[in-house]
C-alpha positions as a Markdown table, in Angstrom:
| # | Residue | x | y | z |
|---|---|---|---|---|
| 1 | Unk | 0.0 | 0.0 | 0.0 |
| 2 | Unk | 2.8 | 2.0 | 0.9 |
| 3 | Unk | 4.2 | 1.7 | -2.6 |
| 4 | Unk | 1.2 | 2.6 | -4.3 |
| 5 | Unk | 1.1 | 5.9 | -2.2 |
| 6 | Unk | 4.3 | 6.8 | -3.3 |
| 7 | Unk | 3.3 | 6.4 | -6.8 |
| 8 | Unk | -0.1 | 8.1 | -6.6 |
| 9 | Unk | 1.9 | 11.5 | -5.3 |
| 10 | Unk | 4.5 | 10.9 | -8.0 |
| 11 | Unk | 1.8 | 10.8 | -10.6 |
| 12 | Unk | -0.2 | 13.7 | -9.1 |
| 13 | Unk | 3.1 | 15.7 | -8.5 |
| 14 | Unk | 4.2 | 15.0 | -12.2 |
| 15 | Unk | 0.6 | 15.4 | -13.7 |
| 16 | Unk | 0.5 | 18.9 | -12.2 |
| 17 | Unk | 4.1 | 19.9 | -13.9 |
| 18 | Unk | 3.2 | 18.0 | -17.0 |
| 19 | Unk | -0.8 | 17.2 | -17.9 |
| 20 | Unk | -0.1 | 15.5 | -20.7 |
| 21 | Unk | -3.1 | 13.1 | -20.0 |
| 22 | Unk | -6.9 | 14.0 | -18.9 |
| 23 | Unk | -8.0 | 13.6 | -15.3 |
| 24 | Unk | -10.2 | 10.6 | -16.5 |
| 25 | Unk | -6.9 | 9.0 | -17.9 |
| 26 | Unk | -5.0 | 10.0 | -15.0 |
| 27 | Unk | -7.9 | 8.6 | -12.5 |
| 28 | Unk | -8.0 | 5.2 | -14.9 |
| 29 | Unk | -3.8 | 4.3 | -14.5 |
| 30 | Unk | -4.2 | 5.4 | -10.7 |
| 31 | Unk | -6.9 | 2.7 | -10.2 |
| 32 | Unk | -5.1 | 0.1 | -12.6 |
| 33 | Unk | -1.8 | 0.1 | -10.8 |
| 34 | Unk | -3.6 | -0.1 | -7.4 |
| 35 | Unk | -5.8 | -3.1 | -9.0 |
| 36 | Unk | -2.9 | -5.1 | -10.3 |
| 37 | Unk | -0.9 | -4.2 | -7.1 |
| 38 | Unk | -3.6 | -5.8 | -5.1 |
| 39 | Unk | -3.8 | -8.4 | -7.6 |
| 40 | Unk | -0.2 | -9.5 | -7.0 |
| 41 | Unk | 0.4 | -9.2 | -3.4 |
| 42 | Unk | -2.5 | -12.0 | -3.6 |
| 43 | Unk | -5.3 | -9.6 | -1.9 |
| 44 | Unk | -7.3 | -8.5 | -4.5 |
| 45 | Unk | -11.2 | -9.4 | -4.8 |
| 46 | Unk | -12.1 | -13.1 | -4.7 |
| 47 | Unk | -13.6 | -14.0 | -8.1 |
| 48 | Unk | -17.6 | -13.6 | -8.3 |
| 49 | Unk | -19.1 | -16.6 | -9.2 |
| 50 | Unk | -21.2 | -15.9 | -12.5 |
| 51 | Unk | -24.4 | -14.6 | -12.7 |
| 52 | Unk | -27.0 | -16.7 | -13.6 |
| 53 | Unk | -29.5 | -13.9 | -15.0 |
| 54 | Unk | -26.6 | -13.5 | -17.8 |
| 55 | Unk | -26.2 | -17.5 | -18.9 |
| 56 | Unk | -27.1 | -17.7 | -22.3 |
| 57 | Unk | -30.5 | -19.3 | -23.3 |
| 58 | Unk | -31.1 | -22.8 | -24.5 |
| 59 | Unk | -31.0 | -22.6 | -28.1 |
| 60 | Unk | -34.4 | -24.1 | -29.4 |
């Protein structure tokens, strides 16, 4: 967590010199890196199981 911190005020600090990108596309790597961080330390979201309203249909 710690480590993403540090990149989200690097990011912030360098998008305020520099806004190359939009705030959306900002906002969007921001929430990616702490996704796949998550995802690697083994702590992100358990997978959902799938939803049954969205199984295809029988075919006839």
């Amino acid at each position: 967590m710690r480590g993403w911190l540090s990149f989200l005020v690097a990011v912030c600090l360098d998008w305020l010199e520099n806004p190359v990108l939009d705030r959306t596309a900002v906002r969007e790597l921001c929430a990616d890196t702490l996704t796949g961080a998550l995802g690697a330390s083994g702590h992100g979201a358990p997978p959902t199981a799938p939803d049954p309203d969205l199984r295809a249909a029988p075919p006839d």
